[in-house]
C-alpha positions, 0 to 999 in steps of 0.5 A, a space after each residue: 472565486 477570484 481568478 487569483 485563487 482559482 490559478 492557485 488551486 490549479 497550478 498547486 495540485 502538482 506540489 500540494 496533493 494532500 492539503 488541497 482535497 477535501 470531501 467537499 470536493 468529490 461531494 458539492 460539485 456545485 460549489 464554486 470553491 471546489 477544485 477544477 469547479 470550472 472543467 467539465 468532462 462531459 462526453 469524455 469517455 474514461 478507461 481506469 484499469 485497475 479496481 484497487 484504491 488508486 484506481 478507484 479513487 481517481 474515477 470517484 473525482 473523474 465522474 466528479 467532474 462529469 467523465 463518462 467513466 468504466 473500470 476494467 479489473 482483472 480479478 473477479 473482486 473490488 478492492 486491490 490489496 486491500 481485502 477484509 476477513 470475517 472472524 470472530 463472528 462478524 467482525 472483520 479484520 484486515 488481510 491487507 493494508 490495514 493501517 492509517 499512517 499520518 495524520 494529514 492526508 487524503 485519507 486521513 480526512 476523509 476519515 475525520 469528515 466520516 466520524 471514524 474511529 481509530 486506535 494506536 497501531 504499535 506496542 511491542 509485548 513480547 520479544 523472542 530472542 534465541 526461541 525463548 520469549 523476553 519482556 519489550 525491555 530487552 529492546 532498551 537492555 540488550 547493547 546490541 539491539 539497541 544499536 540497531 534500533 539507534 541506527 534505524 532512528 539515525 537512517 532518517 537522516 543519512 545521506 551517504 552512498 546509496 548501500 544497502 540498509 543491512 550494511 548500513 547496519 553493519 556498520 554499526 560492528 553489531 552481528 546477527 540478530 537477522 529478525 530484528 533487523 527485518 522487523 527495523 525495515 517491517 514498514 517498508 516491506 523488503 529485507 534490510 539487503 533489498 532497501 537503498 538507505 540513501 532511497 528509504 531516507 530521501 523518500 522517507 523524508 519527502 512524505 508530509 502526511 505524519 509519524 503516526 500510526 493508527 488502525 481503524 476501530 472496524 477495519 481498513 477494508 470496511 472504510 475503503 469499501 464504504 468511502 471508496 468502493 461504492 461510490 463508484 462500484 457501478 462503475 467497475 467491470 469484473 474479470 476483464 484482463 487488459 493486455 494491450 493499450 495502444 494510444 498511437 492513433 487520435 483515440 486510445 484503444 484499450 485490447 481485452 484477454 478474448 479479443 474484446 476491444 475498447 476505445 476512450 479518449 483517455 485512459 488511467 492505467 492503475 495496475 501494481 508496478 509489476 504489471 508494468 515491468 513484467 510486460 502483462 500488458 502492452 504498451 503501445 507505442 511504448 516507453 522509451 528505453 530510459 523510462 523502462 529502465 527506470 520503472 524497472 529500478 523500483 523494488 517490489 515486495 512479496 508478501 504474506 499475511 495470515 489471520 489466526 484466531 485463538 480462544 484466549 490470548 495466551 501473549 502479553 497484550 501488543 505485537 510479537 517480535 523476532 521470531 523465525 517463521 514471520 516478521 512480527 505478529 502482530 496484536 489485532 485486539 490491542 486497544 479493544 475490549 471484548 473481542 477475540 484474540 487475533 494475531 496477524 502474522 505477515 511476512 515479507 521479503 525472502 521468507 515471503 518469496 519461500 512461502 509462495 513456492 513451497 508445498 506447506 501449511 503455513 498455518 502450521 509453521 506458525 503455530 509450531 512456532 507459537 507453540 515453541 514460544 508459548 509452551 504448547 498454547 497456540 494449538 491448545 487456543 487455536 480456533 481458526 485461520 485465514 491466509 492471503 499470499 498477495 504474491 500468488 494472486 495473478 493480478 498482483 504478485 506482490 505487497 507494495 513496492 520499496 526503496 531500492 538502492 538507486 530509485 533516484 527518480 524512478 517513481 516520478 518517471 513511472 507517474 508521467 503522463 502521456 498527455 492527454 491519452 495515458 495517465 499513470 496511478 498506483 502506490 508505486 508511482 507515489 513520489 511524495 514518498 506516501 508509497 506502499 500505502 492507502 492514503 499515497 495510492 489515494 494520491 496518486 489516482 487524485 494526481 492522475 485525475 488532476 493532470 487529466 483534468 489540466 488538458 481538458 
């Protein structure tokens, strides 16, 4: 490799992070037009806190290169919030992040390379409005909901003060319809009064990676397992809280939940944002006042999913919208033939905030609620149900992070690297606005690789 292309790639990980990595990069180590070809990490002994997709995602590149790495995670399982559920007989369907948006990125490749397949991911078939079920032309018949959807589109490119998006909504002079104004912002995982407009737009606008919107054919959770978990899986030790990372002395020394201590030369902290602002684990000698303040700005977002599986499907085909009890349900079996009729409810925001704390089937809440709509369908097709309340887990306590009002450059500050000891990963800490997504949390494990690599 010329010296010029060589510069090229090194200098271009910072700005171009998903044009640069191909599978070869991870898979012909031996190929003098891969990545940091030149680097080896051999001898250097790697901490990656966290076993979900950033995590992961950065030891598959940091063992690439020859880094004698260990995964520490808290919970007793693999994967962060991605997670699968078997329905249906052996087919499994996402409780977790389930959907590919973009079509150039990281994951987006390794999916091409790997032959798999994917299906639409958006179709409105049933519209509830005042608890009765109307046809998706209300979306394009109703003035009102039409001025909304109008100004959502119109939010891409809005540049005023950082308000917040329900009262960039209200300035539209349209009232009410509270459910759909959840479902307009569903993608970013936090209630219209929550979200910056000027934050979503900017961050929104820096992403690369596409408008579209597919699903795996199989599931999220079998792809990330087979491209992404086993090829380090051995690498992964359960049930191992961390509660300290001390990088002041020449080495960083890593304190375990029951008095276990570690040491490695460098570590890469891959926890939920949460974590991190909650102050779950130590750092030592810290950030500053102004980086703390500044992580603490990025929003994090409760959230709920629920798998429910009927005998027949009972809805016309595609998602149900501006409903009570959840966000959108949405269609699991559009798009393929011949396998049962699944309905994902998710819930975010408030309402997902409320169903952490309260003492209720919420299964049950959603079924009333279908039934209300359906004529007593739901429970009359009902055959089973999964939950996953990602805001109980004790590891996680959220879905992904948002844009609140004022981010400003908050997610860059969370990513910054203490050089040569402490390097940071994690959806939160996307700032090519890829967060709160698999392919950006993919990013930023390669980012935080790459800079890991740039001090060896």
């Amino acid at each position: 490799m010329d010296k010029s292309r060589r510069k090229f790639l090194r200098t271009g990980a910072a700005f171009g992070i998903g044009s640069l990595l191909l599978p070869s990069f991870l898979t012909s180590c031996s190929d003098d037009n891969v990545l940091f070809a030149d680097k080896s990490l051999g001898g250097s002994r790697v901490l990656v806190i966290g076993a979900g997709v950033a995590g992961l995602y950065a030891a598959q590149v940091l063992r690439s290169r020859g880094a004698d790495v260990t995964i520490l995670e808290a919970s007793d399982r693999i994967g962060g919030r991605v997670r699968g559920m078997t329905l249906g007989g052996t087919r499994v369907y996402d409780l977790g992040a389930d959907r590919l948006r973009g079509d150039q990125s990281i994951l987006a490749q390794l999916a091409q390379s790997r032959g798999a397949q994917q299906i639409n991911d958006y179709s409105v078939g049933n519209v509830a409005l005042d608890d009765l079920i109307e046809s998706p032309n209300v979306l394009q018949t109703n003035a009102d909901i039409r001025s909304l959807i109008n100004a959502k589109t119109a939010l891409a490119d809005y540049s005023g003060a950082d308000i917040t998006v329900a009262d960039y909504f209200n300035q539209t002079g349209v009232e009410g319809f509270p459910e759909m104004r959840e479902w307009l912002t569903h993608d970013a995982g936090a209630d219209p009064d929550e979200l910056g407009a000027a934050s979503y737009a900017t961050e929104k606008a820096r992403s690369k990676a596409g408008n579209t919107v597919h699903r795996f054919e199989g599931s999220m959770a079998q792809f990330v397992e087979q491209a992404i978990i086993d090829p380090v899986r051995d690498l992964v030790q359960l049930n191992k809280v961390v509660t300290r990372v001390d990088w002041s002395g020449s080495t960083v020394s890593v304190s375990l939940q029951g008095g276990e201590e570690m040491t490695a030369d460098q570590v890469v902290v891959a926890v939920p944002i949460n974590i991190l602002q909650d102050g779950d684990i130590e750092l030592v000698p810290g950030f500053s006042q102004a980086r703390q303040a500044a992580v603490n700005l990025i929003g994090v977002g409760e959230g709920l999913v629920a798998l429910l599986e009927f005998n027949d499907r009972f809805w016309s085909p595609g998602d149900i919208i501006g409903t009570n009890a959840v966000t959108l349900y949405r269609d699991m079996g559009l798009g393929i033939e011949g396998i049962p009729a699944v309905l994902r409810a998710e819930v975010y925001g408030q309402r997902a905030r409320a169903y952490s704390v309260i003492d209720a089937d919420v299964v049950q809440i959603f079924l009333d609620e279908l039934d209300g709509l359906f004529d007593g369908a739901a429970s009359r097709n009902f055959s089973n149900a999964s939950v996953q309340d990602w805001t109980s887990e004790p590891y996680i306590r959220s879905a992904f992070s948002y844009s609140s009002p004022n981010i400003f450059s908050a997610r860059a500050s969370a990513a910054t690297p203490i050089p040569g000891k402490v390097y940071f990963a994690g959806e939160a800490t996307n700032f090519n606005g890829n967060h709160g997504t698999v392919h950006g949390a993919m990013e930023t494990g390669y980012r935080a690789a790459i800079e890991l690599l740039q001090m060896a």
